[in-house]
C-alpha positions as CSV (number, residue, x, y, z in Angstrom):
1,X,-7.3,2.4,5.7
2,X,-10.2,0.1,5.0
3,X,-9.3,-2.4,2.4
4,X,-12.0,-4.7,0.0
5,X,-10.3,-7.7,1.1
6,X,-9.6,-8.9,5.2
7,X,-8.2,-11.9,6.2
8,X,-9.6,-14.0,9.2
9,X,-6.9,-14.5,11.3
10,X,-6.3,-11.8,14.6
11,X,-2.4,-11.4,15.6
12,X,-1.4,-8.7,17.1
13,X,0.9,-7.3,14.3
14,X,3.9,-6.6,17.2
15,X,3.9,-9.9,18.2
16,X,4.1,-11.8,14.7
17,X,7.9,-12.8,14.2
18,X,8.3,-13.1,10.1
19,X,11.5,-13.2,7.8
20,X,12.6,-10.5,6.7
21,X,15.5,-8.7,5.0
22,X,18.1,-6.2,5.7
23,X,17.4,-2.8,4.6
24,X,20.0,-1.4,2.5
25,X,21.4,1.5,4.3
26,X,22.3,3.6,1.1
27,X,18.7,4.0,0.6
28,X,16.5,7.0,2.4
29,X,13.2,5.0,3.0
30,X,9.7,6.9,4.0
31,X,6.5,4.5,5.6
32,X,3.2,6.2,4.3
33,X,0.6,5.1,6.4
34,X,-3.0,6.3,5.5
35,X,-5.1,6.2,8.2
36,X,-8.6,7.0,9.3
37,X,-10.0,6.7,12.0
38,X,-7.3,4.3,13.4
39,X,-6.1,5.4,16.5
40,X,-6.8,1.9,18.4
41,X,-3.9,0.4,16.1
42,X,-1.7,3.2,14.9
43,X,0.8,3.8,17.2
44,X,1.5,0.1,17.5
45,X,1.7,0.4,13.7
46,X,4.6,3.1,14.4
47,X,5.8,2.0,16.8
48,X,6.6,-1.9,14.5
49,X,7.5,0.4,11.8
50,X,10.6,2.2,13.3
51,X,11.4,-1.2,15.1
52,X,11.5,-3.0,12.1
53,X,13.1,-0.4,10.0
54,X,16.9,-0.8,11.5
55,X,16.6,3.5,11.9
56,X,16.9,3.4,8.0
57,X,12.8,4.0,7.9
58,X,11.1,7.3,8.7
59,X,7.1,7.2,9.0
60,X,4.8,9.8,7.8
61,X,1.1,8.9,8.7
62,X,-1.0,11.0,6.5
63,X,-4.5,11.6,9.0
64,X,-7.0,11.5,6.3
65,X,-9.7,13.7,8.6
66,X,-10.1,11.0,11.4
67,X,-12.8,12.7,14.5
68,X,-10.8,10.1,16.7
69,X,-7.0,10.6,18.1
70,X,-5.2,8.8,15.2
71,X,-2.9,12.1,14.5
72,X,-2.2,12.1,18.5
73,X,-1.5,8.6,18.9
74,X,0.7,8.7,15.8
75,X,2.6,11.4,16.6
76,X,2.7,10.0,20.2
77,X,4.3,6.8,18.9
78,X,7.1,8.5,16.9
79,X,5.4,8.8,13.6
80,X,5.4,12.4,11.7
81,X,1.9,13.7,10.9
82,X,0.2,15.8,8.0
83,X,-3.2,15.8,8.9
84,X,-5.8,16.5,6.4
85,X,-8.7,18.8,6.8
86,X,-11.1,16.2,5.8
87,X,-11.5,13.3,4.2
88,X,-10.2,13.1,1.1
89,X,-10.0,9.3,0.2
90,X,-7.5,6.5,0.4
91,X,-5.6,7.5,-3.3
92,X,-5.4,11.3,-2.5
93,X,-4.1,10.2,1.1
94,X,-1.2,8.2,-0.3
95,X,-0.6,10.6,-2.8
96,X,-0.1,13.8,-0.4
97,X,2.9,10.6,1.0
98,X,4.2,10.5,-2.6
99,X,4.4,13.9,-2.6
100,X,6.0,14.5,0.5
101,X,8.7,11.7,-0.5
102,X,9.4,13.5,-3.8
103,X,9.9,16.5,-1.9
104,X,12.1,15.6,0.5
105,X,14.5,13.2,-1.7
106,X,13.3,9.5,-0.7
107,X,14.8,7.0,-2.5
108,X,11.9,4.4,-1.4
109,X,8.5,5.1,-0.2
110,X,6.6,2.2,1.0
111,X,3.0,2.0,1.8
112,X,2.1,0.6,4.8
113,X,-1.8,0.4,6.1
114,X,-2.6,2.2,9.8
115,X,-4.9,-0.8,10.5
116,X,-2.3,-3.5,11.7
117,X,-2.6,-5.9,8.4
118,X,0.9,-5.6,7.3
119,X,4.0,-7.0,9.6
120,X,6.7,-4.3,9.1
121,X,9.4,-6.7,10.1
122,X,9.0,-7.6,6.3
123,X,9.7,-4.4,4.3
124,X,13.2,-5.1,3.9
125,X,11.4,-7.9,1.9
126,X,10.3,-5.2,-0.5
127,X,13.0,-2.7,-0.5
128,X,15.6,-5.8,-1.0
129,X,13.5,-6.1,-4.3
130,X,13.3,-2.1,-5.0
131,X,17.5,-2.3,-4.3
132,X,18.1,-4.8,-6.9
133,X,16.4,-2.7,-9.8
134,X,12.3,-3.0,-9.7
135,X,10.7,0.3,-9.8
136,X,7.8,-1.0,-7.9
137,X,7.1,-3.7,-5.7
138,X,3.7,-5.2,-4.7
139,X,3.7,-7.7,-1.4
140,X,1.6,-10.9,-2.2
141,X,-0.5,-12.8,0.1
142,X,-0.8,-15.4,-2.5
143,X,2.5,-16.7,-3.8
144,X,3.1,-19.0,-1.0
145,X,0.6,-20.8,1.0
146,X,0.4,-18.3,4.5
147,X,-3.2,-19.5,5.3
148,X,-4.8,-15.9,3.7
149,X,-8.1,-16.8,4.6
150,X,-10.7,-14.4,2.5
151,X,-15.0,-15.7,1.4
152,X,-15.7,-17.0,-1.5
153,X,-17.0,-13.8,-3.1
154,X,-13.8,-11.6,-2.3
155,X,-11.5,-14.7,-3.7
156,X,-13.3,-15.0,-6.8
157,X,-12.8,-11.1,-7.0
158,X,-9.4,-11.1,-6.4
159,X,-8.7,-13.6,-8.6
160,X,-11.0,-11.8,-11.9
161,X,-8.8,-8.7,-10.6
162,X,-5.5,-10.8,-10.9
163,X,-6.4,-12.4,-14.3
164,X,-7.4,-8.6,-15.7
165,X,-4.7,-6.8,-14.7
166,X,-1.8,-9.7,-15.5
167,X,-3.6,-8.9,-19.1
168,X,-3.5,-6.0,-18.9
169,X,0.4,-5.6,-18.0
170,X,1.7,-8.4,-19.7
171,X,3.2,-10.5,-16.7
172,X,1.5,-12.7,-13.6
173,X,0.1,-10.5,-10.7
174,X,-1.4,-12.3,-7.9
175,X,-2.5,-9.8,-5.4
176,X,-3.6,-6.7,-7.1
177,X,-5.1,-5.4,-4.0
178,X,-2.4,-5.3,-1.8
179,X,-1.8,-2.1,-0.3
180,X,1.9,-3.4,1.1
181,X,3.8,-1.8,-1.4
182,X,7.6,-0.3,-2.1
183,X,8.8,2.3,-5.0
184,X,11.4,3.7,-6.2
185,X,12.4,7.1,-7.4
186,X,11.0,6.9,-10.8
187,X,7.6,5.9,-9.4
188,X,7.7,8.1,-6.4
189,X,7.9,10.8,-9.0
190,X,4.8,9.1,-11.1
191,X,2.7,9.2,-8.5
192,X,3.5,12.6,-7.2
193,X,2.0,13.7,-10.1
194,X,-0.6,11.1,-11.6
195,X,-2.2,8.4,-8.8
196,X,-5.7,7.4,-8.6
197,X,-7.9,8.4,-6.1
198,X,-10.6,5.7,-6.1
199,X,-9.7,2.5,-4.4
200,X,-6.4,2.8,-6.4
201,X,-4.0,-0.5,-5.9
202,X,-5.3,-2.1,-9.2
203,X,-5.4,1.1,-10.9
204,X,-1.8,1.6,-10.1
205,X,-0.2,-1.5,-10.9
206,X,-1.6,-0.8,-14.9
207,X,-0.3,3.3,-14.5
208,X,2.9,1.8,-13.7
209,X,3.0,-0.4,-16.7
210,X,2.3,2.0,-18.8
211,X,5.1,4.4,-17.7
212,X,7.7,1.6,-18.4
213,X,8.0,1.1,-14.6
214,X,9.4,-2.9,-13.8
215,X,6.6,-4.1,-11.4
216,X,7.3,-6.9,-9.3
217,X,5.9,-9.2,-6.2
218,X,7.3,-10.8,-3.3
219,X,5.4,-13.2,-1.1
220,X,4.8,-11.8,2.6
221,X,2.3,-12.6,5.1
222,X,-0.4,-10.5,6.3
223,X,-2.9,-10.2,9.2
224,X,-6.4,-9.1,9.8
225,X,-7.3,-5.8,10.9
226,X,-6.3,-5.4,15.1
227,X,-9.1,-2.7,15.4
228,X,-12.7,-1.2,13.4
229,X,-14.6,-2.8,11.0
230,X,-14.6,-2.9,7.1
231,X,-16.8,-0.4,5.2
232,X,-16.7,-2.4,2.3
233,X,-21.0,-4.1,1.6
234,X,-21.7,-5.9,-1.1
235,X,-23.1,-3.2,-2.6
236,X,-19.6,-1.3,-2.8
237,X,-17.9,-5.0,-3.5
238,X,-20.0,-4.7,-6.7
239,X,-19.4,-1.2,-7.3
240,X,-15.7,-1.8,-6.9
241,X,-15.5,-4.9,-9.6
242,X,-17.4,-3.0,-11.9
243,X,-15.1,0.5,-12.0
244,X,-11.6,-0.6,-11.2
245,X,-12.3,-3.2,-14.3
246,X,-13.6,-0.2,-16.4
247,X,-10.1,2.0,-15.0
248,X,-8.0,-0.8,-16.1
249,X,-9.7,-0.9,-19.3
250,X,-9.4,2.8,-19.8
251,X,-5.9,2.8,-18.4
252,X,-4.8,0.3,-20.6
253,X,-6.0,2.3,-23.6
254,X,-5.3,5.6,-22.9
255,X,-2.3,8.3,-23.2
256,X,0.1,7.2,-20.3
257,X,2.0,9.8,-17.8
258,X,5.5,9.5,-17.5
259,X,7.6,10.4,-14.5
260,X,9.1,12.8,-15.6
261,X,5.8,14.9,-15.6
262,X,4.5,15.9,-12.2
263,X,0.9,17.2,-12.4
């Protein structure tokens, strides 16, 4: 899925060798992967998930209407598929994973992008986290110095985003945009029911909070894109500053869900 923040950098994301951690194997994991219109980098995306995930991780790409071959090419790669009928948007996309994880009984859903950013050889980086008690875990290009290479403008964003949501929480969140993320049962069941549909990482990190969900970050490395462009213009940059701060304002004020109530 597109994302409002790239880095610069191009490596494949099978060839990137990066710590990681062993994934407990007590724990049922599911990979979402959202994906449109990504069938230049999917399957390699599969294909590093399964690698990576010790045969303790099963994938479920969630097509989100792609016209290209992204449901083949997943599904060609190993991955399971539900492909939507058309395009329903990135939140709705990861929710229909959440969904599917509740369903079936995951203990840890992570969300993984279809574009090649995140290196799945460190998800046991975040499950690790998820295993010793956080509900939900958020991977950070920004607590250790990786070379996360971004302009001006979408730094100075991320870092308003940052400052507004650590307020908003109560506790120091560096990369609020990060869609590299782990959760638990309790959140898995949170966002089965509630999840926001509209560019939704910041969104979620203050819906958490106020379910009484531990939040937590651990420090990975990410990559640029491998294939297709970013839809984000200035235009929607500004768009985006201006409605995820007015979310976490409202989210911050309003009646909160808790997991125990699926919509």
């Amino acid at each position: 899925m597109v994302r409002p923040d790239r880095a610069r950098r191009r490596v494949p994301v099978i060839e990137l060798g990066v710590p990681g951690a062993e994934i407990p194997a007590h724990l049922r994991c599911l990979a979402i992967v959202p994906a449109l219109n990504e069938a230049g980098a999917v399957g390699d995306v599969v294909r590093a998930i399964l690698a990576a995930g010790q045969g303790r991780v099963d994938v479920l790409v969630v097509d989100d209407g792609s016209t290209d071959g992204t449901a083949a090419a997943a599904r060609a790669a190993g991955a399971r598929v539900v492909s939507l009928p058309f395009n329903v948007g990135i939140g709705n996309a990861v929710q229909t994973g959440y969904r599917v994880a509740r369903a079936e009984g995951y203990d840890v859903a992570m969300q993984v992008d279809g574009d090649g950013q995140h290196p799945p050889g460190q998800m046991g980086l975040l499950i690790a986290e998820v295993a010793a008690g956080a509900n939900y875990v958020v991977g950070s290009r920004f607590m250790r110095d990786a070379g996360y290479e971004t302009s001006r403008t979408r730094r100075g964003a991320m870092v308003f985003l940052a400052w507004l949501v650590s307020a908003a929480v109560g506790q120091t969140v560096t990369d609020t945009t990060s869609g590299f993320r782990a959760a638990d049962r309790a959140t898995i069941e949170l966002f089965a029911g509630h999840y926001p549909p509209d560019y939704p990482e910041v969104e979620a990190l203050v819906l958490a909070h106020r379910a009484g969900l531990r939040i937590a970050e651990v420090p990975v490395l990410m990559l640029q894109r491998s294939t297709g462009t970013s839809s984000i213009t200035p235009l929607r940059s500004a768009y985006y500053m201006v409605k995820v701060s007015l979310a976490v304002i409202v989210q911050r004020i309003g009646t909160a869900p808790r997991p125990e109530e699926p919509e």
